[in-house]
TIZARO-209374 format. One record per residue: residue in three letters; x, y, z of N, C-alpha, C, CB in turn. Coordinates in steps of 0.02 Angstrom, whole numbers. Glycine has a CB too. Example, Ala and Ser with C-alpha at 12.3 -4.5 7.8 and 13.67 -1.06 7.14 Angstrom:
TIZARO-209374
LOTOR    r     npx     npy     npz    capx    capy    capz     cpx     cpy     cpz    cbpx    cbpy    cbpz
LOTOR  ALA     660    -284     390     615    -225     390     660    -165     390     565    -224     452
LOTOR  SER     642    -112     354     684     -53     357     645       2     394     704     -30     286
This chain:
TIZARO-209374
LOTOR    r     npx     npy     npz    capx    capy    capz     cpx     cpy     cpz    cbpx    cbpy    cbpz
LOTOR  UNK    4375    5419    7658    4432    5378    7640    4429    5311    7677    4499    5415    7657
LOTOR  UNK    4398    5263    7659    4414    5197    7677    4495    5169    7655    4356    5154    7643
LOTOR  UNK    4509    5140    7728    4578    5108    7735    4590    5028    7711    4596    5114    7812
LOTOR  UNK    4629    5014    7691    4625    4929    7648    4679    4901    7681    4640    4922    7552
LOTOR  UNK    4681    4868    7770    4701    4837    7785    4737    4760    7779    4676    4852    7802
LOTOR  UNK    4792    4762    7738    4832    4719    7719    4873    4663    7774    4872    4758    7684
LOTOR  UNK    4855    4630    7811    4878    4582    7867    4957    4551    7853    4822    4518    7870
LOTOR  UNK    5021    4567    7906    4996    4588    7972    5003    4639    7981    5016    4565    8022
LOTOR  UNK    5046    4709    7940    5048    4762    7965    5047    4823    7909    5102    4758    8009
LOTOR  UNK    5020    4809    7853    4997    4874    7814    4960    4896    7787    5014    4890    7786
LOTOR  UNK    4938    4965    7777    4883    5009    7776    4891    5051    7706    4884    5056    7845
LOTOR  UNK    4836    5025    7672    4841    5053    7604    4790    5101    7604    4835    5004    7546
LOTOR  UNK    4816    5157    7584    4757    5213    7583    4770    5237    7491    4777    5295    7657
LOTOR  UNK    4701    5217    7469    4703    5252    7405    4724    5333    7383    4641    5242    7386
LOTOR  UNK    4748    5352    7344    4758    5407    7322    4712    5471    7310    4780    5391    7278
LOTOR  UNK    4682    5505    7350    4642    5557    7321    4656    5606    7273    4624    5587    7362
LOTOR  UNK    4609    5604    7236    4628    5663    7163    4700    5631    7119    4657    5765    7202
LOTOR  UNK    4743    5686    7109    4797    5659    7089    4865    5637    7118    4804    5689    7054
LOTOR  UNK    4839    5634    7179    4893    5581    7224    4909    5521    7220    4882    5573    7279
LOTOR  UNK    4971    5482    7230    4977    5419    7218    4931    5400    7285    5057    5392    7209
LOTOR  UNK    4938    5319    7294    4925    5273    7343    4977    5300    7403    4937    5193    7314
LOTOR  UNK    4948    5300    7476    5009    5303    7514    4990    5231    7561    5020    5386    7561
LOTOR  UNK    5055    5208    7587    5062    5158    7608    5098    5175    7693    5100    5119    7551
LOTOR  UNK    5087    5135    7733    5094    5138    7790    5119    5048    7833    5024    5176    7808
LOTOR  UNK    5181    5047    7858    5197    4973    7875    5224    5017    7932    5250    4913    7821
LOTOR  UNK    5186    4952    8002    5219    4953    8038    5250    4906    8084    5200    4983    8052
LOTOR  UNK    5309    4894    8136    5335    4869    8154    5372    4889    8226    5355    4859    8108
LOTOR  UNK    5346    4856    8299    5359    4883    8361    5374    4957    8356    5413    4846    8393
LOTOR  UNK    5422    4999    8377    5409    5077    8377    5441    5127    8320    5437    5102    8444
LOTOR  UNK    5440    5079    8245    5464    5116    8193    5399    5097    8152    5542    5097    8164
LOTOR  UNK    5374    5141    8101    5344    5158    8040    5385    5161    7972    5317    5220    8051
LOTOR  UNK    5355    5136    7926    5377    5147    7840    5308    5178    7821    5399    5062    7783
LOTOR  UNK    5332    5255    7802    5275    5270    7733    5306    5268    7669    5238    5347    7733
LOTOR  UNK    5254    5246    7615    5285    5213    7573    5247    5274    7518    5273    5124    7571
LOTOR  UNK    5293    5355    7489    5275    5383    7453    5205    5420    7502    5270    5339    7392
LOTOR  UNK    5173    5523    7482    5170    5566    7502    5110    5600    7471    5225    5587    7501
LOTOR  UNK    5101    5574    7431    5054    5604    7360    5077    5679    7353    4956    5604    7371
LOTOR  UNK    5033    5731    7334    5045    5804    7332    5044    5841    7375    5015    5832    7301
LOTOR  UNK    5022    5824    7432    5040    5858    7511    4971    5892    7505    5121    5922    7525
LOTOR  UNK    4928    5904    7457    4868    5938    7464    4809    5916    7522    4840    5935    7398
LOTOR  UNK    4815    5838    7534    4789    5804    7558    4835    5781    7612    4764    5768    7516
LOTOR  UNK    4869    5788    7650    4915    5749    7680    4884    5734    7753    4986    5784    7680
LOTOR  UNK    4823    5786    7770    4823    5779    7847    4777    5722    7842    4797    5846    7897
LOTOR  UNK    4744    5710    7790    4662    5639    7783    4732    5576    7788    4588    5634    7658
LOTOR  UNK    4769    5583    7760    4807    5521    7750    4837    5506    7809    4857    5524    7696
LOTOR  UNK    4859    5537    7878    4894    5549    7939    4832    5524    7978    4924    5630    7954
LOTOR  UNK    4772    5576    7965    4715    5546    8014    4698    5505    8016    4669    5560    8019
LOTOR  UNK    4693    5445    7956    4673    5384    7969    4715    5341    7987    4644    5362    7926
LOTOR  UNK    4798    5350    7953    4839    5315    7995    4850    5305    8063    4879    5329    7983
LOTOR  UNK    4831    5404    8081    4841    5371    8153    4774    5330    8200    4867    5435    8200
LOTOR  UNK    4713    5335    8155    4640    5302    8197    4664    5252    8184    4556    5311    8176
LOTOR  UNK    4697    5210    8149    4699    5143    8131    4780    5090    8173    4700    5151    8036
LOTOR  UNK    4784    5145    8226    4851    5130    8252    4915    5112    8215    4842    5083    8289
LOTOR  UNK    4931    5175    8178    4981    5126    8126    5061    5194    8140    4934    5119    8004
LOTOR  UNK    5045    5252    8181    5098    5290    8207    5082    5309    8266    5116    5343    8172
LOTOR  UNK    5085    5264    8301    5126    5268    8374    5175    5243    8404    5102    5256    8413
LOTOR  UNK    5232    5288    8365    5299    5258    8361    5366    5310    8367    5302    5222    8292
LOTOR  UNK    5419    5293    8371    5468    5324    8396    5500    5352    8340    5507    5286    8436
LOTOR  UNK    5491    5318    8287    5541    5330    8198    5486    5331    8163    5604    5257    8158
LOTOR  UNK    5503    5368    8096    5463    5355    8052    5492    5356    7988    5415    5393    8058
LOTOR  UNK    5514    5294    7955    5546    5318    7873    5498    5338    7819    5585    5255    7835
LOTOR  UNK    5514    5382    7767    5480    5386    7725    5521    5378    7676    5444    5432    7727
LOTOR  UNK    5488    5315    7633    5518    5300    7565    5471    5329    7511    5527    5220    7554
LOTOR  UNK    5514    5351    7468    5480    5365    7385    5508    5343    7349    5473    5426    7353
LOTOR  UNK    5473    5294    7326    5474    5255    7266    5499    5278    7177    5402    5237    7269
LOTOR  UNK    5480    5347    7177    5526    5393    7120    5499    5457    7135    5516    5375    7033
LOTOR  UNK    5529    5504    7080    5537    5575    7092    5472    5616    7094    5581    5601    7042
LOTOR  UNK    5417    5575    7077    5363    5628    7003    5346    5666    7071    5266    5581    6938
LOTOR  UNK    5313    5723    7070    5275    5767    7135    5212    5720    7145    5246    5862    7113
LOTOR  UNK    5187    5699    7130    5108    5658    7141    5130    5590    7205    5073    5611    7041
LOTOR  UNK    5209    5604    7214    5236    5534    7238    5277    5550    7304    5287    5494    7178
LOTOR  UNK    5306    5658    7299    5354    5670    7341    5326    5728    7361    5423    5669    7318
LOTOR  UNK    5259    5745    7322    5247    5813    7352    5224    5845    7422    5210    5832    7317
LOTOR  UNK    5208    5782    7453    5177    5787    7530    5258    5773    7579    5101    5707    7546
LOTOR  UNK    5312    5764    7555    5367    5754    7600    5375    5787    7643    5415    5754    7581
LOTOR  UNK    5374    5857    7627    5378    5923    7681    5333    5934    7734    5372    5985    7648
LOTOR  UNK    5255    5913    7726    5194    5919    7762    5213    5860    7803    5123    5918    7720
LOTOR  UNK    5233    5796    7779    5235    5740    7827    5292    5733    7885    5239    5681    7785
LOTOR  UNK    5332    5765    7835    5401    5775    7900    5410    5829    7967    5469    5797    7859
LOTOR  UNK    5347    5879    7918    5345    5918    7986    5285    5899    8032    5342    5996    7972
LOTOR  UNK    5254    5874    8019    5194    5852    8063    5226    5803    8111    5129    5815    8018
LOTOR  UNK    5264    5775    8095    5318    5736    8126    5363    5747    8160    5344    5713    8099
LOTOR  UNK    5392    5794    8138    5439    5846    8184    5403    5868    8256    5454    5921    8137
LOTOR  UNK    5370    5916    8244    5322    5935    8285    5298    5916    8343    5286    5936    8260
LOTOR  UNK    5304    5838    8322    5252    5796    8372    5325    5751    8407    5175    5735    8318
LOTOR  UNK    5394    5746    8408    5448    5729    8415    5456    5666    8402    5467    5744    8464
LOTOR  UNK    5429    5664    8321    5458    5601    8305    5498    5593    8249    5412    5557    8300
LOTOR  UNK    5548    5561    8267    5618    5567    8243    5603    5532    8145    5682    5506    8311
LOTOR  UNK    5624    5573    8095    5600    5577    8027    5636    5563    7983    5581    5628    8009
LOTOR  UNK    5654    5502    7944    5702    5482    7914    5692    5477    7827    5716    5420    7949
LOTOR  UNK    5723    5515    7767    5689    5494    7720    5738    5462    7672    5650    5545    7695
LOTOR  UNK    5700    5401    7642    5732    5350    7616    5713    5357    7545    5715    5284    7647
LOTOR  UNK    5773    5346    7472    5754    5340    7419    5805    5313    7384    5730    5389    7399
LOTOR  UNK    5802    5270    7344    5849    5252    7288    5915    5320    7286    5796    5247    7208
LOTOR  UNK    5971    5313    7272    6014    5357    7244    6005    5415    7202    6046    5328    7217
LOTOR  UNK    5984    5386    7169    5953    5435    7096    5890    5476    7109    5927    5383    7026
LOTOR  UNK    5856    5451    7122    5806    5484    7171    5821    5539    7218    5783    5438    7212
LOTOR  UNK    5863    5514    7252    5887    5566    7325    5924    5627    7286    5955    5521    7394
LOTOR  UNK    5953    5625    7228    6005    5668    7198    5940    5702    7168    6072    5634    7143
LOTOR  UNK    5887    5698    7128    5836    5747    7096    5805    5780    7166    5771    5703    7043
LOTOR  UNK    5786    5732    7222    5753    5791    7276    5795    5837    7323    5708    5755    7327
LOTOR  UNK    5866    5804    7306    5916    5852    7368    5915    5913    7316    6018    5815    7396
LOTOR  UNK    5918    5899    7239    5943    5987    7212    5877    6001    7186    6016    6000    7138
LOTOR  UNK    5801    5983    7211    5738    5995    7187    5727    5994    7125    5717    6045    7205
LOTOR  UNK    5753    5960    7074    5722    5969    6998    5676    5960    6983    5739    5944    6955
LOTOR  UNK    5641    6025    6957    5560    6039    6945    5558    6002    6890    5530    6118    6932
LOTOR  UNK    5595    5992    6851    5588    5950    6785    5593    5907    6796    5619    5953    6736
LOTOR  UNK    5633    5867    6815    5605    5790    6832    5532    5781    6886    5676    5746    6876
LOTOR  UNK    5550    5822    6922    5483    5820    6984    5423    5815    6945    5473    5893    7038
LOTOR  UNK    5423    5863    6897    5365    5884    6860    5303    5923    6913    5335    5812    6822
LOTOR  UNK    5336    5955    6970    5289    6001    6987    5250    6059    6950    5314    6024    7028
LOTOR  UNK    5280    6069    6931    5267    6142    6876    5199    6111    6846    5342    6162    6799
LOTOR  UNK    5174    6042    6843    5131    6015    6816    5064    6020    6852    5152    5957    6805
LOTOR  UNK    5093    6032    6915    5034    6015    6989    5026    6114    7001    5092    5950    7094
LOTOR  UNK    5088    6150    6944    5072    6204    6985    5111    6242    7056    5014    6182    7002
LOTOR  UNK    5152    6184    7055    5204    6203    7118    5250    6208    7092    5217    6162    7175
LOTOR  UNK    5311    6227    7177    5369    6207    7177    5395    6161    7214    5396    6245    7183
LOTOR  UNK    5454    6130    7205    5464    6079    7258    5529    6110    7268    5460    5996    7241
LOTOR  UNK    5535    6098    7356    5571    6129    7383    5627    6076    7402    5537    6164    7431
LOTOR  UNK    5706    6096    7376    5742    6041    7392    5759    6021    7463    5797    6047    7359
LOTOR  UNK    5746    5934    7482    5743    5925    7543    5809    5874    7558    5673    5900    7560
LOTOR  UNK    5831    5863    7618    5862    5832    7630    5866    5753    7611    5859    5850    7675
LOTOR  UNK    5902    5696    7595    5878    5625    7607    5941    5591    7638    5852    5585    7534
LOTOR  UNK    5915    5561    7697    5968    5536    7743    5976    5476    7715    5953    5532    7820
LOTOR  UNK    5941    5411    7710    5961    5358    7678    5962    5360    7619    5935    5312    7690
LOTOR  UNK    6022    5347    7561    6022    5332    7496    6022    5275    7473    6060    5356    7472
LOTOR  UNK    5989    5222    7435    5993    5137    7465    6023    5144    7367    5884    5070    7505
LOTOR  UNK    6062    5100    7343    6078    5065    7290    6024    5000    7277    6151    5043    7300
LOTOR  UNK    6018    4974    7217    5998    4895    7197    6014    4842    7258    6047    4868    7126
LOTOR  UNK    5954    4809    7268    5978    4753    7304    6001    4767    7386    6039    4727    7263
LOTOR  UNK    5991    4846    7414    6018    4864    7497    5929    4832    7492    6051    4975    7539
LOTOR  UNK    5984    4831    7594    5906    4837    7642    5910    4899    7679    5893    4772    7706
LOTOR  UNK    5813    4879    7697    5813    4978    7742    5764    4908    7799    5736    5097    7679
LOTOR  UNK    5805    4947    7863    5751    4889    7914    5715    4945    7931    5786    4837    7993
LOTOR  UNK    5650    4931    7970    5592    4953    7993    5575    4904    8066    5537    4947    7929
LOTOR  UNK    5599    4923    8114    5579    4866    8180    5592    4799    8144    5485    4868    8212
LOTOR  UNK    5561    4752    8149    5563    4705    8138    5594    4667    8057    5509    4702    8160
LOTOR  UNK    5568    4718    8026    5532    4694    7954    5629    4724    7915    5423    4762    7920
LOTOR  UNK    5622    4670    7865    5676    4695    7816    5657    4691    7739    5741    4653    7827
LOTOR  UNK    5654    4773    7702    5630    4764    7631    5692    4772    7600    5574    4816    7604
LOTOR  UNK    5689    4748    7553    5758    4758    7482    5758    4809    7445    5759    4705    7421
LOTOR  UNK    5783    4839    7418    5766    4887    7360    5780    4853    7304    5805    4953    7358
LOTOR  UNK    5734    4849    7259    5726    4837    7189    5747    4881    7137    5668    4829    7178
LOTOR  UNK    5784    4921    7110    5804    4956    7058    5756    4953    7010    5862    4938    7034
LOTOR  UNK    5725    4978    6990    5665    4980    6902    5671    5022    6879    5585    4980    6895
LOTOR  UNK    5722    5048    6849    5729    5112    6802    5661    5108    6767    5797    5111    6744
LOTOR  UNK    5654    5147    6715    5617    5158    6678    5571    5219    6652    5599    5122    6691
LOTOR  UNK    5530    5203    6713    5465    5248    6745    5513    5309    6733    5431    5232    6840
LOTOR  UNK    5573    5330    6777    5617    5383    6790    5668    5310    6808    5592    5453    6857
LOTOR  UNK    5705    5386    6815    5785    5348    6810    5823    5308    6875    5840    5411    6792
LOTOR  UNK    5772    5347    6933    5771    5327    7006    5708    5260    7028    5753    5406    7049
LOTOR  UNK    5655    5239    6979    5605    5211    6992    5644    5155    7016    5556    5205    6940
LOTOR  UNK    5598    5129    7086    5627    5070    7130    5555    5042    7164    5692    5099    7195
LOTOR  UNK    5562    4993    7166    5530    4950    7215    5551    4929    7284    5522    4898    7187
LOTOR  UNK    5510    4901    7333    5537    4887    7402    5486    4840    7396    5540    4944    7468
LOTOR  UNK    5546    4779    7414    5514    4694    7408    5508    4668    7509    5600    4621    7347
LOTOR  UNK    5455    4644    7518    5437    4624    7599    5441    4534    7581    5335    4661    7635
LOTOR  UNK    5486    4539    7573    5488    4452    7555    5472    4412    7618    5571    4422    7529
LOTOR  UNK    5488    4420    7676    5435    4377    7703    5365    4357    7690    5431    4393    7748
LOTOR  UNK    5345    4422    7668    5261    4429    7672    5239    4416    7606    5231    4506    7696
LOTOR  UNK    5283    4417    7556    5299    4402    7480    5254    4478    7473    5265    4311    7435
LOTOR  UNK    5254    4555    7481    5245    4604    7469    5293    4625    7406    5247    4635    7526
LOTOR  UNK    5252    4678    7342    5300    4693    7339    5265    4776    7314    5348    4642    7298
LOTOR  UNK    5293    4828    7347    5276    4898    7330    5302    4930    7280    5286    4936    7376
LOTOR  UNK    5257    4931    7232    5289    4942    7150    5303    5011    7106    5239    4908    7105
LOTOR  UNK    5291    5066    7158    5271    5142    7135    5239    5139    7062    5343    5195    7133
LOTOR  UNK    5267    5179    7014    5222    5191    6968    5260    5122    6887    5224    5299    6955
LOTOR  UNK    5318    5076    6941    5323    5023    6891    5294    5005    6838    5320    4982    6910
LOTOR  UNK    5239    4961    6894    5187    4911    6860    5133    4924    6907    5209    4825    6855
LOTOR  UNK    5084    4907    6862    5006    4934    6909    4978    4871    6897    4947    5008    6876
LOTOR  UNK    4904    4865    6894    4855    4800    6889    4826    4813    6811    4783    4799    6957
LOTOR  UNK    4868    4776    6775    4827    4781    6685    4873    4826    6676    4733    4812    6662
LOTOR  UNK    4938    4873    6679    4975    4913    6636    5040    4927    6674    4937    4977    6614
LOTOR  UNK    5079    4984    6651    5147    4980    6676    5166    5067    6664    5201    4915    6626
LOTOR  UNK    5199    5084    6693    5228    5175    6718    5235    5174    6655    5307    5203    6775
LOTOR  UNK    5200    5259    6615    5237    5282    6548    5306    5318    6553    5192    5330    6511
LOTOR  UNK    5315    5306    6496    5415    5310    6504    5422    5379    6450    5476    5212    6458
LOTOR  UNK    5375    5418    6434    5373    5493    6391    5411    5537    6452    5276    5530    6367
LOTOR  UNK    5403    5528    6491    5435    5592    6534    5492    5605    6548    5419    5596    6589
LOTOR  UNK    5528    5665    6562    5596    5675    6592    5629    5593    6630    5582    5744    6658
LOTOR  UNK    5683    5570    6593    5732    5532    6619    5704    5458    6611    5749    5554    6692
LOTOR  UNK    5656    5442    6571    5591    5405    6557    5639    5349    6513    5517    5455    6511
LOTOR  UNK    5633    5290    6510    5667    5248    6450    5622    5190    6460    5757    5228    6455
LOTOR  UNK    5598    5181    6385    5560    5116    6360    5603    5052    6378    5547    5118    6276
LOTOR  UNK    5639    5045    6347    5692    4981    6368    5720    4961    6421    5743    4982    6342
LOTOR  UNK    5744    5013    6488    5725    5003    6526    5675    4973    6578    5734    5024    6519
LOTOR  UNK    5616    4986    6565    5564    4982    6601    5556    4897    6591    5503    5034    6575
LOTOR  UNK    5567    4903    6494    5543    4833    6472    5577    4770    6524    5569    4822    6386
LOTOR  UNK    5647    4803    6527    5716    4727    6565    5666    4735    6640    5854    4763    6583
LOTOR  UNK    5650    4812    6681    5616    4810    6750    5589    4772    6770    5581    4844    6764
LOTOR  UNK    5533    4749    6699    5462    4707    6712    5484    4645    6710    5398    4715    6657
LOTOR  UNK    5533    4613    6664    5545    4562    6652    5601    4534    6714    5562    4566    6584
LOTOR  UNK    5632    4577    6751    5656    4547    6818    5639    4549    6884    5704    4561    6825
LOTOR  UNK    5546    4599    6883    5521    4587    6930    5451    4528    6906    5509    4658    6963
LOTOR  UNK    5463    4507    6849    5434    4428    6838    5445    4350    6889    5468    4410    6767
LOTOR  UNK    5524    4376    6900    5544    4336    6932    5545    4329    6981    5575    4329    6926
LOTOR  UNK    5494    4384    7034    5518    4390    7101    5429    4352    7109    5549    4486    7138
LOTOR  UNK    5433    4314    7199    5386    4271    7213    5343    4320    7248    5408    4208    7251
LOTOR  UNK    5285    4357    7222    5250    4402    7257    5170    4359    7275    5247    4475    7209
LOTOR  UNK    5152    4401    7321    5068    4380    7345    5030    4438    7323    5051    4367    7436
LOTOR  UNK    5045    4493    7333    5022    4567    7308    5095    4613    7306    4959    4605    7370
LOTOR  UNK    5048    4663    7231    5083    4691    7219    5059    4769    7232    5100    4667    7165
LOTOR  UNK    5072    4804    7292    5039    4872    7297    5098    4929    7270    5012    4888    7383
LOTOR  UNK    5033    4935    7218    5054    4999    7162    5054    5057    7191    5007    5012    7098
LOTOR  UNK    5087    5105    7141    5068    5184    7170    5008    5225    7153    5120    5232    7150
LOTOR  UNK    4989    5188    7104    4894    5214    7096    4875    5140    7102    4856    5261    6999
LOTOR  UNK    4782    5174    7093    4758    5092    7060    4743    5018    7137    4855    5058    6993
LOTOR  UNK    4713    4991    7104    4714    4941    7139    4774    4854    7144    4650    4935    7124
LOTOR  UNK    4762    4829    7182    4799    4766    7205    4822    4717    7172    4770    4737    7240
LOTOR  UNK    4873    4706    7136    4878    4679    7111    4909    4607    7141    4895    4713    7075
LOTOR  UNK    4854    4553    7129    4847    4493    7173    4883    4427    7119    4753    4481    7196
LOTOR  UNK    4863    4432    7044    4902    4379    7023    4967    4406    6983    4859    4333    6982
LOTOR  UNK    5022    4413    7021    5089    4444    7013    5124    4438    6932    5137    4404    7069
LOTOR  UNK    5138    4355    6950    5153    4333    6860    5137    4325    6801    5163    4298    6847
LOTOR  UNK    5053    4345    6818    4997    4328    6757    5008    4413    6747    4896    4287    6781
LOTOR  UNK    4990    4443    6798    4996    4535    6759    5021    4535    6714    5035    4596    6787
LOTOR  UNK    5087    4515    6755    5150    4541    6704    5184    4518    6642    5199    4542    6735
LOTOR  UNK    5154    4449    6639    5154    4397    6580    5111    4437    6526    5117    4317    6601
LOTOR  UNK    5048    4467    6564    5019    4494    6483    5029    4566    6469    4932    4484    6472
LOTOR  UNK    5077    4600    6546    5094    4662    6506    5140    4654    6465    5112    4715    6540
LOTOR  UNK    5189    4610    6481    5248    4606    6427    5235    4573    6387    5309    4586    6441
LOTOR  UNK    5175    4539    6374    5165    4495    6316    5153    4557    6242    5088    4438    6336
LOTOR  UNK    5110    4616    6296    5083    4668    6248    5140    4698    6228    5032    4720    6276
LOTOR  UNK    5200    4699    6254    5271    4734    6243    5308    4714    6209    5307    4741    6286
LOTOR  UNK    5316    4672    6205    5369    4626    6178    5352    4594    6066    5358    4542    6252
């Protein structure tokens, strides 16, 4: 697993198998992981975080970006590895989001797909459109993007002009909207008001980097529209 050091403080580790991307920001003695993949893999994704100095820290939030299991299924493995080691475990998700993983819906989760179950977990922060979640230093926004699912959100690093897109928008395409809680029209208004936002990269939940922000998305919605 090579790590894709993003300057000044995040750590993109590609997705193995059918795991999303997990993401790692850090900031004096708090951490953001950004989404879990299927937990099948969770300790490769921990080990390099921690060779790469990116949790040695006092907090650790974990945001998920939406519901699917490929995105929340490692929550349980990461929080207790965390636990364990006494570091204090916070998990962050859109509203809508937090309501499918507090009562575990396998149908929206779509574990049953991976073969599992998902076990309903707690979520301490619930953020609406437009909150902030701080991390030490750093302050991200939540972006609302229905679509993908009904909870799909982004977390914008506008200083850094970041913007972490889960299964939104990728590099050349955009989240299919066939699934449980899934809406085409939605997604379509998503893309077209994260057009507007001033990004430098856009790290997806699969896939690679998406570096020219407004041109993507100009010709995904060009193909949409």
């Amino acid at each position: 697993m090579i790590p894709i050091e993003i300057k000044p403080n995040i750590l993109m580790l590609k997705g193995v198998h059918l795991d999303s991307n997990v993401y790692f920001l850090k900031s004096r003695d708090e951490a953001l992981i950004v989404d879990t993949g299927t937990g099948v893999y969770w300790n490769r994704y921990i080990g390099v975080a921690e060779r790469e100095g990116y949790l040695d820290v006092e907090r650790v939030y974990i945001f998920n970006t939406h519901e699917h299991f490929d995105h929340v299924g490692g929550n349980e493995a990461f929080g207790r590895y965390f636990n364990e080691k006494g570091v204090e475990v916070v998990f962050v998700a859109h509203e809508l989001t937090a309501k499918t993983l507090e009562e575990g819906d396998d149908y929206v989760i779509l574990s049953f797909y991976y073969g599992r179950r998902f076990k309903p977990q707690k979520v301490q922060i619930k953020l609406k459109d437009n909150d902030y979640l701080r991390v030490g230093d750093v302050e991200l926004r939540l972006i609302h993007t229905p679509g993908h699912t009904q909870g799909s959100s982004c977390l914008y690093y506008e200083e850094e002009e970041v913007m972490f897109t889960g299964d939104t928008v990728f590099l050349g395409t955009y989240g299919r909207t066939d699934l449980p809680t899934g809406n085409f029209e939605e997604l379509t208004r998503s893309l077209e008001e994260l057009r507007e936002f001033r990004v430098r990269l856009g790290l997806p939940g699969h896939g690679g980097i998406i570096k020219d922000w407004r041109g993507n998305l100009e010709e995904i919605l060009g193909e949409l529209l």
